[in-house]
NUZA-968883 format. One record per residue: residue number from 1; chain; x, y, z of N, C-alpha, C in turn. Coordinates in steps of 0.02 Angstrom, whole numbers, plus 32768, in hexadecimal, padded with zeros to 4 digits. Example, Ala and Ser with C-alpha at 12.3 -4.5 7.8 and 13.67 -1.06 7.14 Angstrom:
! NUZA-968883
+-----+--------+------+------+------+------+------+------+------+------+------+
: num : chaine :  n_X :  n_Y :  n_Z : ca_X : ca_Y : ca_Z :  c_X :  c_Y :  c_Z :
+-----+--------+------+------+------+------+------+------+------+------+------+
:   1 :      A : 8294 : 7EE4 : 8186 : 8267 : 7F1F : 8186 : 8294 : 7F5B : 8186 :
:   2 :      A : 8282 : 7F90 : 8162 : 82AC : 7FCB : 8165 : 8285 : 8002 : 818A :
+-----+--------+------+------+------+------+------+------+------+------+------+
This chain:
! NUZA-968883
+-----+--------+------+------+------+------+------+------+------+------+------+
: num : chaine :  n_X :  n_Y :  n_Z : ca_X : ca_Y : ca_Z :  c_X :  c_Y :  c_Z :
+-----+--------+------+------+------+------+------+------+------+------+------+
:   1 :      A : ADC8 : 4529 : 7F9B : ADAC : 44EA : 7F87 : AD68 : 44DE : 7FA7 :
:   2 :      A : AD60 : 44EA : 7FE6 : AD20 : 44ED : 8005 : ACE6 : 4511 : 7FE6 :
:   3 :      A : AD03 : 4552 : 7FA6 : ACC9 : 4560 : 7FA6 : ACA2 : 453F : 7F59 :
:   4 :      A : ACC7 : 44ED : 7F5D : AC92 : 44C8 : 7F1D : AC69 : 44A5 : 7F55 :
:   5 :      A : AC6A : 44AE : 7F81 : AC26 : 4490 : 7FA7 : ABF4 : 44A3 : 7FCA :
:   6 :      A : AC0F : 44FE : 7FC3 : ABF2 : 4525 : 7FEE : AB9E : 452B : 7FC3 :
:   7 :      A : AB8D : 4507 : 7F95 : AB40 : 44FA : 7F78 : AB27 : 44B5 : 7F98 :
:   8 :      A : AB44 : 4496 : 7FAB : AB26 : 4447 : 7FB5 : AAF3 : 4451 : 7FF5 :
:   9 :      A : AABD : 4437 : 7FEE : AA94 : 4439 : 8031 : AA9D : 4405 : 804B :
:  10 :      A : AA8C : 43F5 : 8094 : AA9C : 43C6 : 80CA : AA9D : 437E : 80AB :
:  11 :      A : AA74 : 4366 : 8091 : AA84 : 431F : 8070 : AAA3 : 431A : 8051 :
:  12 :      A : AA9D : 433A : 801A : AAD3 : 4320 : 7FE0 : AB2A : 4325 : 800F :
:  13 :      A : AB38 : 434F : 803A : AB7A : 4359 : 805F : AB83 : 4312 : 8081 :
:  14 :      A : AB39 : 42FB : 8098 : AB44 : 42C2 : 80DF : AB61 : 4294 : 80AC :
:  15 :      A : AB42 : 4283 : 8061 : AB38 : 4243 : 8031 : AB93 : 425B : 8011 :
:  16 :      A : ABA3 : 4296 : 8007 : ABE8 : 428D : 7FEF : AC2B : 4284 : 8025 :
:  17 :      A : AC0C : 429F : 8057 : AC3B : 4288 : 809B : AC46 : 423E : 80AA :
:  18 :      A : ABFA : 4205 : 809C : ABE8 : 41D6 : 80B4 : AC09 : 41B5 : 8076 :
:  19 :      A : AC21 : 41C7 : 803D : AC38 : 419C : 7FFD : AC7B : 41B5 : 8020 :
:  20 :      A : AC84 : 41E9 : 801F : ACEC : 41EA : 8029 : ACF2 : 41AF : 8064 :
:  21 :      A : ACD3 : 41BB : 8097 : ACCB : 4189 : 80D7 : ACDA : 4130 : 80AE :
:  22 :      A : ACB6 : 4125 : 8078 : ACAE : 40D8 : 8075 : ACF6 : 40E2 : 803D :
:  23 :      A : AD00 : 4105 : 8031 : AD5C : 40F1 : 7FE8 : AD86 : 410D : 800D :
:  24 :      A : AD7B : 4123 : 804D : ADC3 : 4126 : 807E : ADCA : 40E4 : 809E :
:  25 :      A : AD95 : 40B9 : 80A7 : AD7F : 408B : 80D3 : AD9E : 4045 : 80A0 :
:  26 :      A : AD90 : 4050 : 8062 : ADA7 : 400F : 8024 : ADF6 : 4016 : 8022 :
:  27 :      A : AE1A : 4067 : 801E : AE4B : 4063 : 801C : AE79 : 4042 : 8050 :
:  28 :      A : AE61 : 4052 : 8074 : AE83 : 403E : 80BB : AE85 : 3FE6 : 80BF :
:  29 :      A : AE5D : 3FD3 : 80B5 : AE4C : 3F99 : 80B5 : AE72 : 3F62 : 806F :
:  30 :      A : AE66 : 3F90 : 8036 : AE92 : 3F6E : 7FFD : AEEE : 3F76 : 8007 :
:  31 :      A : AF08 : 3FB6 : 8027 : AF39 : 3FAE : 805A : AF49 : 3F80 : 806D :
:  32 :      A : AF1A : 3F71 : 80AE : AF36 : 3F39 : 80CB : AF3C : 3EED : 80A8 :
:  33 :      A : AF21 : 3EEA : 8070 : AF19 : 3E98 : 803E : AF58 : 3EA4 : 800F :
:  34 :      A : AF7F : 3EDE : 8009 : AF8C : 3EF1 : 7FE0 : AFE4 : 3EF2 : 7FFF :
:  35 :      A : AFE8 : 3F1D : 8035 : B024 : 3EF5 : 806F : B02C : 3EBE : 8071 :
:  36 :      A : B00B : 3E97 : 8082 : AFFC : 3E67 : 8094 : B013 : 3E27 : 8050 :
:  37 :      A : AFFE : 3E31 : 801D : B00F : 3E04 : 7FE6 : B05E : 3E13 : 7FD2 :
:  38 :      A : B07C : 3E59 : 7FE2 : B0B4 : 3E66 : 7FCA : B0EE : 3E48 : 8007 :
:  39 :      A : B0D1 : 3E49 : 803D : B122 : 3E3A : 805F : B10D : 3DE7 : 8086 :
:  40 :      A : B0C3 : 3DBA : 8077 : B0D1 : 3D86 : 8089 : B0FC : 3D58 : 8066 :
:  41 :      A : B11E : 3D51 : 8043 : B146 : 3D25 : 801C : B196 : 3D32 : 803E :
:  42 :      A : B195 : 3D70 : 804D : B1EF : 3D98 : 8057 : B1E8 : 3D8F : 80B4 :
:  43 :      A : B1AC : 3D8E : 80E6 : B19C : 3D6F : 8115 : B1AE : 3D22 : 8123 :
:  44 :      A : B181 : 3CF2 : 8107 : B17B : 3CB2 : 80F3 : B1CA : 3C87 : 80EC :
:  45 :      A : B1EC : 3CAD : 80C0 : B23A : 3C97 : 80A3 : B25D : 3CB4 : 80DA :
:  46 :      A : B242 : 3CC1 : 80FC : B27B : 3CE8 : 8134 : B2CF : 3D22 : 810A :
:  47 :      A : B2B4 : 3D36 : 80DB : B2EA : 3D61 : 80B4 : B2E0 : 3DA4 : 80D7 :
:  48 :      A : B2B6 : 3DC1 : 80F7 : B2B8 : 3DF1 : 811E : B28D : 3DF5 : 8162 :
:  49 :      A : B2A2 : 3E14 : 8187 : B280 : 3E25 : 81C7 : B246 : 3E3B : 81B7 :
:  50 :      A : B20E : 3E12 : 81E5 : B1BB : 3E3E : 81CF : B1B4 : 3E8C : 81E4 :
:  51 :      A : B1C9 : 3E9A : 8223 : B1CC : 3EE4 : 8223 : B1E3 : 3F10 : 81DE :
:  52 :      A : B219 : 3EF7 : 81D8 : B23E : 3F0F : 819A : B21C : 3F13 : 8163 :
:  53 :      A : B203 : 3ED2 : 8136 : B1CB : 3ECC : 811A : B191 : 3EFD : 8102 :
:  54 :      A : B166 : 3F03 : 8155 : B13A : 3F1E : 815E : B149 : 3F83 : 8160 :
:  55 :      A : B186 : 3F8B : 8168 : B19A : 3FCA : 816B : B1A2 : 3FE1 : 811E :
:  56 :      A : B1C9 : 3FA9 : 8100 : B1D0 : 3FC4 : 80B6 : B1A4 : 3FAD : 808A :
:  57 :      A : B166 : 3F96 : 80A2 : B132 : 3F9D : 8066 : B100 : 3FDB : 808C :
:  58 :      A : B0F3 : 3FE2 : 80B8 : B0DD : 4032 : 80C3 : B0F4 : 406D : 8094 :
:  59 :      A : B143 : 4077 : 809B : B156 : 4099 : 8086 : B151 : 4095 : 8039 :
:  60 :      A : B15C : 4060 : 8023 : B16A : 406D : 7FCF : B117 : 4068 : 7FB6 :
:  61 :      A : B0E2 : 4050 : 7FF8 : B09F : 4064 : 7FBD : B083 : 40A3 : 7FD9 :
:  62 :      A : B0B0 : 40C3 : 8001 : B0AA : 4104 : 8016 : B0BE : 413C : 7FC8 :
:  63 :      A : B10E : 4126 : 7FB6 : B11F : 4151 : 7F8A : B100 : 412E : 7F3F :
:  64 :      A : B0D5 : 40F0 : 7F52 : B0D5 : 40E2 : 7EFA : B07B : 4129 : 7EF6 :
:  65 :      A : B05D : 412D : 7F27 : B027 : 4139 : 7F2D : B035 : 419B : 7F29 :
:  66 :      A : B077 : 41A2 : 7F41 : B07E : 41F5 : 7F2C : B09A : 4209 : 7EF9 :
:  67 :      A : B0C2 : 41E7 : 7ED5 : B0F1 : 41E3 : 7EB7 : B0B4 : 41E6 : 7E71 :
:  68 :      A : B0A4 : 418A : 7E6C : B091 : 4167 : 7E29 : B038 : 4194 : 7E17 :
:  69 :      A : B016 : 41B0 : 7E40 : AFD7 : 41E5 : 7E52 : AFA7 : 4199 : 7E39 :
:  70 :      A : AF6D : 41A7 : 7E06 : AF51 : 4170 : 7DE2 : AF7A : 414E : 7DAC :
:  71 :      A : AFAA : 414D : 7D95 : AFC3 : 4130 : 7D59 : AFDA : 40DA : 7D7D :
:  72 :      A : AFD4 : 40E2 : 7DCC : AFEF : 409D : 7DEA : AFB9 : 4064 : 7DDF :
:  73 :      A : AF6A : 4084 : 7DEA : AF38 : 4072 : 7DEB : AF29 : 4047 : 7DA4 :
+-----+--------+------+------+------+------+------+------+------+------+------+
């Protein structure tokens, strides 16, 4: 796989490194808004423990994200 980049000269590498850098940075971040909207209500109502909560929305937008690939999107 390395060798589709083995043409790129030093900038263009810094400018596609520096773009993966900023949509690892959104993901992470839409993550957390995204946790966050799903288990405050099941928090809030006290119907489950926030650890708990917070454990099983990791996990299930863990497997919706390996599982579902882009069709979740």
């Amino acid at each position: 796989m390395l060798h589709l980049f083995a043409g790129l000269d030093l900038h263009t590498g810094l400018l596609l490194l520096l773009a993966l850098a900023f949509v690892l940075f959104y993901e992470a971040i839409n993550g957390f808004h995204d946790t966050a909207n799903a288990v405050a209500t099941v928090i809030y109502t006290r119907a489950m423990r926030s650890q708990l909560a917070v454990v099983m929305a990791a996990v299930f937008n863990f497997l919706g994200v390996l599982l579902g690939g882009l069709s979740v999107a």
